[in-house]
C-alpha positions in Angstrom: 0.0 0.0 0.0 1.3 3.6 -0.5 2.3 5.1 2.4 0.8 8.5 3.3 0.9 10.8 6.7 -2.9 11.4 6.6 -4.2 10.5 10.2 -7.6 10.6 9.4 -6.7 7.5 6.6 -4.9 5.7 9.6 -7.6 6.4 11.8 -10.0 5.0 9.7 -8.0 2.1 8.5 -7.5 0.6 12.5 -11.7 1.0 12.4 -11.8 -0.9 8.7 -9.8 -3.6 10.1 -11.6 -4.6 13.1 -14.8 -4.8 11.0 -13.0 -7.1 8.7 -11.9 -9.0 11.6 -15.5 -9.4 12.9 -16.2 -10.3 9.0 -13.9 -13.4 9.4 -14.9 -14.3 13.0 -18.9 -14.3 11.5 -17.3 -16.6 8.2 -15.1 -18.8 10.4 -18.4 -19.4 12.4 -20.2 -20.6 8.8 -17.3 -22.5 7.4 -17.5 -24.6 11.2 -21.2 -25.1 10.6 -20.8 -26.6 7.2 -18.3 -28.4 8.2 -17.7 -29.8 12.2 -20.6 -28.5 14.3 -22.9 -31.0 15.3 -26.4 -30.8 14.2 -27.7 -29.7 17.3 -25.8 -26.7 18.1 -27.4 -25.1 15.1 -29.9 -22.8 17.5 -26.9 -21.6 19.4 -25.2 -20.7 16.6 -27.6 -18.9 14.8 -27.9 -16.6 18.2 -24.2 -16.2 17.6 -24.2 -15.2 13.9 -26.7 -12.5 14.8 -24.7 -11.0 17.3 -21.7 -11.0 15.6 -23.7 -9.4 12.9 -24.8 -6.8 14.2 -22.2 -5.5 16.2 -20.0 -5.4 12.5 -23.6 -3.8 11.7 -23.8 -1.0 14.0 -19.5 -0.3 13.9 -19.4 -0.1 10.1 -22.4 2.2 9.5 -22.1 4.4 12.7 -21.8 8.2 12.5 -17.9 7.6 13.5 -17.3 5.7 10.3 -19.0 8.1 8.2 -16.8 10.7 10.2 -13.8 9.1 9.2 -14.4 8.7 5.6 -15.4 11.7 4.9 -11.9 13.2 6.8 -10.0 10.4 4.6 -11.3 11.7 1.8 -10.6 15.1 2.2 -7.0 14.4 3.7 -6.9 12.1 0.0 -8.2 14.2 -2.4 -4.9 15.2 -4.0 -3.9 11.0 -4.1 -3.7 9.3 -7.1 -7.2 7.5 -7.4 -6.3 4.3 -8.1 -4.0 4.3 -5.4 -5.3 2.0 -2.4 -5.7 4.3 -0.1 -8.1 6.2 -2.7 -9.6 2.7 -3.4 -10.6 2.1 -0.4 -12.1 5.0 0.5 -14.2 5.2 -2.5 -15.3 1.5 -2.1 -16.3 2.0 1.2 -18.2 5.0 1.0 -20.0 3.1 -1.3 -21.0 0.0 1.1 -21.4 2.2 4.0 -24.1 4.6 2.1 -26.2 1.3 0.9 -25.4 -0.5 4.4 -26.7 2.9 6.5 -29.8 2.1 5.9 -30.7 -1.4 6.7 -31.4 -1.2 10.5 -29.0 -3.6 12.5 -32.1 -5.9 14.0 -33.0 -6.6 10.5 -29.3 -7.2 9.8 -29.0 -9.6 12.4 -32.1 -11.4 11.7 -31.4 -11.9 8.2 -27.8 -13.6 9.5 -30.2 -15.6 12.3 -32.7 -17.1 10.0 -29.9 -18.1 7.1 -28.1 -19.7 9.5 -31.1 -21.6 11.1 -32.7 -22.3 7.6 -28.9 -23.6 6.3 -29.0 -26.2 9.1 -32.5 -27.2 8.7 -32.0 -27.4 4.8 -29.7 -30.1 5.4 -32.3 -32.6 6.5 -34.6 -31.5 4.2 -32.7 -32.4 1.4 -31.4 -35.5 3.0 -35.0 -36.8 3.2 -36.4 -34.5 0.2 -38.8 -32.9 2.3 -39.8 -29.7 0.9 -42.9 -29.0 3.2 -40.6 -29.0 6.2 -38.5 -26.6 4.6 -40.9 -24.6 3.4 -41.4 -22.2 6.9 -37.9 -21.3 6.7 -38.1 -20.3 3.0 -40.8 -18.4 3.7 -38.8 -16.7 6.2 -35.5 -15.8 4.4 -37.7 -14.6 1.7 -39.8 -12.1 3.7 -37.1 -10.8 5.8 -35.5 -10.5 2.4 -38.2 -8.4 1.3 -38.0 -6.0 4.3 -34.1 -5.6 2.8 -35.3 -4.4 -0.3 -38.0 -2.2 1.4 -34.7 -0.2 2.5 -33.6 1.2 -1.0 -36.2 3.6 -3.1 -32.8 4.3 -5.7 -33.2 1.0 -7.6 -35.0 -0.1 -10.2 -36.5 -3.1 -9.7 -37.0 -5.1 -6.3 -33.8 -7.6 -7.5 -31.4 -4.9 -8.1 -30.5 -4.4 -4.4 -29.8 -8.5 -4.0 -28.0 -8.8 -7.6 -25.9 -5.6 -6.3 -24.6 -7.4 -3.0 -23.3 -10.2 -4.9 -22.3 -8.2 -8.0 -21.5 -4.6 -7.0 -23.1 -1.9 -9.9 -24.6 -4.5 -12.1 -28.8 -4.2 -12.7 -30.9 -7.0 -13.4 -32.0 -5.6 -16.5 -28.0 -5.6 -17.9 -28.0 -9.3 -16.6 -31.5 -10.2 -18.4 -29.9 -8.8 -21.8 -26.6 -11.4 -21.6 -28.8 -14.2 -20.4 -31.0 -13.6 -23.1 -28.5 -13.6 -25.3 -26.0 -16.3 -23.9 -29.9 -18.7 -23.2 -30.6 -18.5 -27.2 -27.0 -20.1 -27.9 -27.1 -22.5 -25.8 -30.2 -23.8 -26.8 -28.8 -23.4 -30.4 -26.0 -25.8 -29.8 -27.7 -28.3 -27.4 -30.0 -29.1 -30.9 -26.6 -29.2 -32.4 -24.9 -31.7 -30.0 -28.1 -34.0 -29.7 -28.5 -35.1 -32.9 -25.0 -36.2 -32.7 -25.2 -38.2 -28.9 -24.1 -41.1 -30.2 -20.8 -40.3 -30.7 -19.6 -39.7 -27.1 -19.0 -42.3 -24.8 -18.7 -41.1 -20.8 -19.1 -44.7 -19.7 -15.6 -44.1 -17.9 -17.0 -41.6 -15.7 -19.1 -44.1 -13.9 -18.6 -47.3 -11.8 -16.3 -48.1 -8.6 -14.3 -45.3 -7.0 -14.1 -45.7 -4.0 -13.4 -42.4 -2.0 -9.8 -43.1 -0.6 -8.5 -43.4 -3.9 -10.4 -40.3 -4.9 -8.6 -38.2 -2.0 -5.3 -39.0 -2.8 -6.7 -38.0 -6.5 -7.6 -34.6 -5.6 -4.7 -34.2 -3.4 -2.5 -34.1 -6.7 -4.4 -32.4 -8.8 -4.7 -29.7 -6.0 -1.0 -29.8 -5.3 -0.6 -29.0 -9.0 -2.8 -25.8 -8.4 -1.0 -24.5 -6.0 -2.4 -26.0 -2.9 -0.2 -24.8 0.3 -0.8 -27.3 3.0 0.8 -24.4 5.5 -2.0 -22.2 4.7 -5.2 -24.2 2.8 -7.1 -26.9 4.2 -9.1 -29.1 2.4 -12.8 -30.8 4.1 -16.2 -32.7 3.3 -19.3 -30.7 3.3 -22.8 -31.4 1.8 -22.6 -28.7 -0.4 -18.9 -27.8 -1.8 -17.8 -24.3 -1.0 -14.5 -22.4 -0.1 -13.9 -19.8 2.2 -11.0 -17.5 2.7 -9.8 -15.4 5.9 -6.9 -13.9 4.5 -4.1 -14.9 2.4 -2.8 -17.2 4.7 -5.8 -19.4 6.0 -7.7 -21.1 2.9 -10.2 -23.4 3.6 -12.0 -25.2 0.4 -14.1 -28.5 0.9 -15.7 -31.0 -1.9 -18.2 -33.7 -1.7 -17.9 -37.7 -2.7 -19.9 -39.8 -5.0 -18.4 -43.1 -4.8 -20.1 -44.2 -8.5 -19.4 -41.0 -10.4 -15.5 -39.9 -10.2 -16.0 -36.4 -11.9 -18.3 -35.1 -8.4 -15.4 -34.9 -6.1 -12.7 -34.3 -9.0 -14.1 -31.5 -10.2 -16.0 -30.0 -7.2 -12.2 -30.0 -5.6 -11.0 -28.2 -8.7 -13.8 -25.5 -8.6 -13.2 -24.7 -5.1 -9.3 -24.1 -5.3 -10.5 -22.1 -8.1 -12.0 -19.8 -5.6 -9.0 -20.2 -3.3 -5.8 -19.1 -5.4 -8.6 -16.5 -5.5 -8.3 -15.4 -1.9 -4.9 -16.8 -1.7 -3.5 -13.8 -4.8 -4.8 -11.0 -2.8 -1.5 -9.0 -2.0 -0.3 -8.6 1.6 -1.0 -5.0 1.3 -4.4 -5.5 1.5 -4.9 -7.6 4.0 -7.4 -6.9 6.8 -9.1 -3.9 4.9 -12.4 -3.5 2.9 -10.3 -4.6 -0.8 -8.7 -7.7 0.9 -11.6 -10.2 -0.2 -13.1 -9.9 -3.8 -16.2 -8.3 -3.8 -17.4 -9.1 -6.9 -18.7 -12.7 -7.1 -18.7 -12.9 -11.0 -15.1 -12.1 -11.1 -15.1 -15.1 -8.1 -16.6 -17.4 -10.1 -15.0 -16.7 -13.5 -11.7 -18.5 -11.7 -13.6 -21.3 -10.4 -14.9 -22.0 -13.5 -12.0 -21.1 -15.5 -10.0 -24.1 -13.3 -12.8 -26.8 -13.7 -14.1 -26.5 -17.2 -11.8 -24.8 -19.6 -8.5 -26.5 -17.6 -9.5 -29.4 -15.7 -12.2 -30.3 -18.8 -9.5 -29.3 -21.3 -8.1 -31.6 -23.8 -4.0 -30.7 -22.7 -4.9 -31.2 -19.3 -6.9 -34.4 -19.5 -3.7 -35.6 -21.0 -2.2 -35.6 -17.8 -5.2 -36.7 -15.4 -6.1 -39.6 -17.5 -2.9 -41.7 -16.4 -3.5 -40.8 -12.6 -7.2 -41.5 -13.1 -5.6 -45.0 -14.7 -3.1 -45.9 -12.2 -5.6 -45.0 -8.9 -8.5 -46.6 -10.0 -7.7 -49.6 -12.3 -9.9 -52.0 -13.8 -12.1 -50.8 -16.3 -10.1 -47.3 -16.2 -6.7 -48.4 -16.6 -6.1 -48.0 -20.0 -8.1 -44.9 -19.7 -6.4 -42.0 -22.2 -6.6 -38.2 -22.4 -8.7 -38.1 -25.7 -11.1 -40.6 -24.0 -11.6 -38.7 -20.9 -11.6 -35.2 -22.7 -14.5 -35.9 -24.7 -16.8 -38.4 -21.6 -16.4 -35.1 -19.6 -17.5 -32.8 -22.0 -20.3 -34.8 -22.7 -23.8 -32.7 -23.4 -26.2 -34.4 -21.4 -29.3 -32.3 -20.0 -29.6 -33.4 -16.2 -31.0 -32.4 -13.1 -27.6 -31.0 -10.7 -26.6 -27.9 -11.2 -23.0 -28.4 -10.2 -22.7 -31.9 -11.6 -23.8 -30.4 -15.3 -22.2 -30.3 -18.6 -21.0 -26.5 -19.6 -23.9 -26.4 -22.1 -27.0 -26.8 -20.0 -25.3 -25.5 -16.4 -25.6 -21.8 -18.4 -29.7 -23.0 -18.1 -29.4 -24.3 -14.8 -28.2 -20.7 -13.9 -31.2 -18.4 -16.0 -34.2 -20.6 -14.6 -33.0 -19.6 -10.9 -32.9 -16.4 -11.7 -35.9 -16.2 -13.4 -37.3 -17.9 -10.1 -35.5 -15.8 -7.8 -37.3 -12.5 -9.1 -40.5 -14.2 -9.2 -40.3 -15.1 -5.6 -38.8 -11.8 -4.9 -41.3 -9.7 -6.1 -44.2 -11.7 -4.6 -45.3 -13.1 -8.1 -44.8 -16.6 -7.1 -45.6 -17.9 -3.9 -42.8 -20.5 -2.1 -45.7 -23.3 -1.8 -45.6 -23.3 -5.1 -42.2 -23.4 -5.7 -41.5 -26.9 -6.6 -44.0 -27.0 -9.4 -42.5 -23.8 -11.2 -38.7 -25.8 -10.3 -40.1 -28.6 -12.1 -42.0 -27.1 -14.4 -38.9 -24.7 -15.9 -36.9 -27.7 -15.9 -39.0 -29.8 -18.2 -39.1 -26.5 -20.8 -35.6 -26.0 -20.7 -33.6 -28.7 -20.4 -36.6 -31.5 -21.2 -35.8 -33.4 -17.7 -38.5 -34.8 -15.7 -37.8 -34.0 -11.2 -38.0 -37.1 -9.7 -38.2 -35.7 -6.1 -37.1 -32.6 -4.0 -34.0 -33.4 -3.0 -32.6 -33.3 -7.0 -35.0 -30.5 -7.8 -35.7 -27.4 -5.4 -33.7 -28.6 -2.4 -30.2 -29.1 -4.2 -29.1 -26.0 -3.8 -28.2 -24.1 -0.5 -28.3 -20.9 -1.7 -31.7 -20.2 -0.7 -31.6 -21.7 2.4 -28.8 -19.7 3.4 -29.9 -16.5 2.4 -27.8 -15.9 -0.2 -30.0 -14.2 -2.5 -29.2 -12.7 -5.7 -26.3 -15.3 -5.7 -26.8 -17.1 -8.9 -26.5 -15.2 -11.6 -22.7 -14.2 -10.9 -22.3 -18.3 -11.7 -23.5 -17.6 -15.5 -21.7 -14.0 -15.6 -18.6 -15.9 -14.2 -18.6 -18.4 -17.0 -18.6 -15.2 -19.2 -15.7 -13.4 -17.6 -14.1 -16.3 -17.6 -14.0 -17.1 -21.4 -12.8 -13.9 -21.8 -9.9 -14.2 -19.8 -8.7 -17.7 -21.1 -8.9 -16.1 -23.9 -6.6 -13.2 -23.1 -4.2 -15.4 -21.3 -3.6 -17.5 -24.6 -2.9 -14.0 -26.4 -0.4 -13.1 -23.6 1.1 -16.8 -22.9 1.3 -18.6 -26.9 2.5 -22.0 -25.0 -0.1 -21.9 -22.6 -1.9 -25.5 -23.9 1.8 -26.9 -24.3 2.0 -25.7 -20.7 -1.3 -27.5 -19.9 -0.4 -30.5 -21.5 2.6 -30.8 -19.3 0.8 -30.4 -16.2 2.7 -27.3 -15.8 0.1 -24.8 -14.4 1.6 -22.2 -12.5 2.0 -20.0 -15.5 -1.3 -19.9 -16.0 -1.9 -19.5 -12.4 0.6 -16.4 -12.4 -1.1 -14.7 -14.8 -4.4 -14.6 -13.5 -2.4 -13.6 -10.3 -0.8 -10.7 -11.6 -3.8 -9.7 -13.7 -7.2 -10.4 -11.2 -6.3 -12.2 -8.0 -3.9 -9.2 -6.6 -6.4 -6.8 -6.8 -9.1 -8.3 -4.5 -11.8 -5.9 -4.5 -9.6 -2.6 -5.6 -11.6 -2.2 -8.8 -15.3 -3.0 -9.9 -16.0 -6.3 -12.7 -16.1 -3.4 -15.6 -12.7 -1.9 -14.6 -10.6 -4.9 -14.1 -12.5 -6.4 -17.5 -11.7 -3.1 -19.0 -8.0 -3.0 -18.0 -7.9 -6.8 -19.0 -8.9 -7.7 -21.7 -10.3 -4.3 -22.8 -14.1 -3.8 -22.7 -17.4 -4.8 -20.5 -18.7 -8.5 -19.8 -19.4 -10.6 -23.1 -21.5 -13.7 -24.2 -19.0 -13.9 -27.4 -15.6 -15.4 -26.2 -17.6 -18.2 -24.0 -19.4 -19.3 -26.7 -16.9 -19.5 -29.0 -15.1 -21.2 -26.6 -17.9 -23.9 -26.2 -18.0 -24.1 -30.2 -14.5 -25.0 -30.6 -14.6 -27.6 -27.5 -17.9 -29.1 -29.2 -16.5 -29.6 -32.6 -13.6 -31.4 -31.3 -15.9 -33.4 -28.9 -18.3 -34.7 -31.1 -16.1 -34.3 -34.3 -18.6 -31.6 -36.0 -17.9 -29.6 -38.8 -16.8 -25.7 -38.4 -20.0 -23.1 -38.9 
């Protein structure tokens, strides 16, 4: 960080980084939940979150703070504005004015109730029991509600939600790319189907059992970059990674003993997130621009690892042998073009995070098509599961067995994390425009890949997103990157070249 004299910045930076310490204490208390607590302290904890809450609450949007900031800035004004200092002023001043005016009860009943409704989804879906679960939809929703009661500056009842988990972006900008991004992927699911027979992911399914599958994933995340002095790797119902600073990652997967690609990938996604955390620079650790902020930008690196690396013909030229040598028998002559083309494999299905690249873009639009319904009253959560099923049958032409692979499979919800989803589909976006860029900037990046040498790409996206953390918005780092605003194009293409190598189609 430059260094300037300006005691009010100082003053205000001690303040900023005792709220982001009461930020980690409220996600180290979530990550425990997810993964150690036992069942029955979930009451307690809820009480817990809410405290923590709103203490951060009431310290971040107090008078004081607003004191401070508006000192900072005036002790600033002459510093270069993209230095940190300036950043973080400007990025704050921004959370504190939308944060102001949610009262800190509401703020710590929203953390309560998603922390209650997280631990009661978990039975829910176990036993696909949607009418239990139902109460404590209802809740997150309406309290939810009351949230967007707080902001008369917004367009539409969503823009508020979409703008926690996406900072500037409006639902009506979103609707246009997943109009737009909805229409080719249909377009090139008709294409793949009438060519199904000629992909063959029989290798992906059978006996694997989960010890073999660790020590799997332990490679493939050592080749990442996994630092077993600061990441830790768990089990959780529903895969997710957290980070506390650059120094304490913690990323967890989940195990499906008859498909390999569940763990495999769900491991890859989530140190996706993690060289994430772990890229922020040491200067900005403990302030407001020390964890990313935007959750499209998050998810672009997620995706980036899984799909266009781990699901990438170099690199399934080096997992195929491991995947050989682990798990034997009707695997172990198991080759890279083999396993390239069974995991790239259109196939519409009901998981969102078990699906192919082509239909997960679907699995994204119809909950956020939902989300604003429920949102804005239009549809009621009773009746939830029949529009779930219903928008799954029209758009990826699945039938819903039950609950628990239908409305319950997600914890978003449940956890109150609403306005969530779309920065999956917008990540997918980013993220083919940033592969993209990083083979214009690194020529030898597949022969790279097809080494298993994956720290240059890993540097790159270091030096050119991860160091930033939350110093500038999705448009400015896009903008400085790869020079313009989010785009369907590059993803698509993308998808079109991986197709026609998949199932051996001609160029359009």
């Amino acid at each position: 960080m430059n260094v300037l004299t300006a005691a009010p910045f100082e003053e205000l930076s001690e303040r900023l980084a005792a709220i982001a310490d009461l930020r980690n204490v409220a996600q180290r208390l979530d990550w425990d939940q997810q993964t150690m607590m036992p069942p029955r302290g979930a009451t307690a904890r809820a009480e817990v979150v809410a405290t923590v809450q709103r203490i951060n609450h009431d310290m971040f949007i107090s008078d004081e703070t607003g004191r401070l900031l508006e000192a900072a800035g005036a002790a600033l004004e002459r510093a270069s504005p993209d230095s940190d200092e300036a950043r973080i002023v400007r990025v704050v001043a921004r959370r504190w004015e939308k944060a102001r005016r949610v009262p800190s009860q509401l703020a710590a009943e929203l953390a309560r109730a998603a922390s209650v409704g997280q631990q009661v989804w978990i039975g829910a879906r176990r036993d696909s029991d949607f009418a239990g679960f139902a109460p404590y939809l209802e809740r997150n929703f309406d309290l939810v509600r009351r949230y967007v009661d707080c902001f008369d500056d917004f367009e539409c009842a969503y823009d508020p939600l979409l703008d926690d988990y996406e900072p500037g972006a409006r639902t009506v900008e979103v609707e246009r790319l997943f109009d737009e991004l909805k229409a080719e992927l249909l377009s090139l699911m008709t294409t793949v189907r009438d060519h199904a027979d000629r992909v063959d992911d029989s290798c992906l399914h059978g006996r694997f059992p989960v010890d073999r599958q660790r020590r799997l994933v332990s490679w493939l995340l050592e080749q990442m970059g996994f630092d077993p002095e600061s990441w830790r790797v768990d089990d959780a119902v529903h895969p997710f990674a957290s980070g506390f600073g650059n120094r304490d990652v913690r990323i967890t997967t989940r195990w499906d003993q008859s498909f390999l690609p569940t763990g495999m990938y769900g491991a890859m996604h989530e140190c996706g997130h993690g060289l994430y955390e772990e890229g922020v620079a040491e200067s900005l650790q403990r302030t407001p621009l020390g964890h990313p902020d935007s959750l499209g930008l998050h998810e672009s690196q997620s995706r980036l690892w899984e799909n266009m690396v781990g699901r990438g013909r170099p690199f399934c030229g080096v997992l195929a042998p491991h995947i050989a040598r682990l798990f034997g028998g009707p695997v172990s002559s198991l080759d890279g073009e083999a396993l390239y083309r069974a995991v790239n494999r259109v196939v519409p299905s009901l998981i969102r995070v078990e699906a192919d690249e082509v239909t997960y873009g679907l699995h994204i639009v119809l909950r956020f098509e939902l989300e604003q319904e429920l949102v804005e009253g239009r549809l009621a959560v009773r009746d939830l599961p029949e529009a779930w099923n219903a928008r799954y049958k029209e758009y990826l032409g699945v039938d819903v067995p039950d609950d628990a692979s239908g409305v319950l499979q997600d914890v978003h919800w449940a956890a109150g994390l609403i306005g969530y989803f779309p920065t999956y589909a917008l990540g997918n976006l980013i993220a083919g425009q940033l592969f993209e860029r990083a083979h214009a900037e690194l020529p030898d990046l597949d022969g790279q890949l097809a080494a298993g040498h994956l720290r240059g790409l890993r540097e790159w996206l270091r030096e050119n997103v991860h160091q930033h953390g939350a110093k500038f918005s999705t448009g400015e780092l896009l903008e400085r990157v790869v020079g313009g605003a989010i785009a369907v194009g590059p993803f698509v293409q993308y998808l079109k070249r991986k197709l026609s190598q998949v199932y051996e189609l001609e160029p359009s």
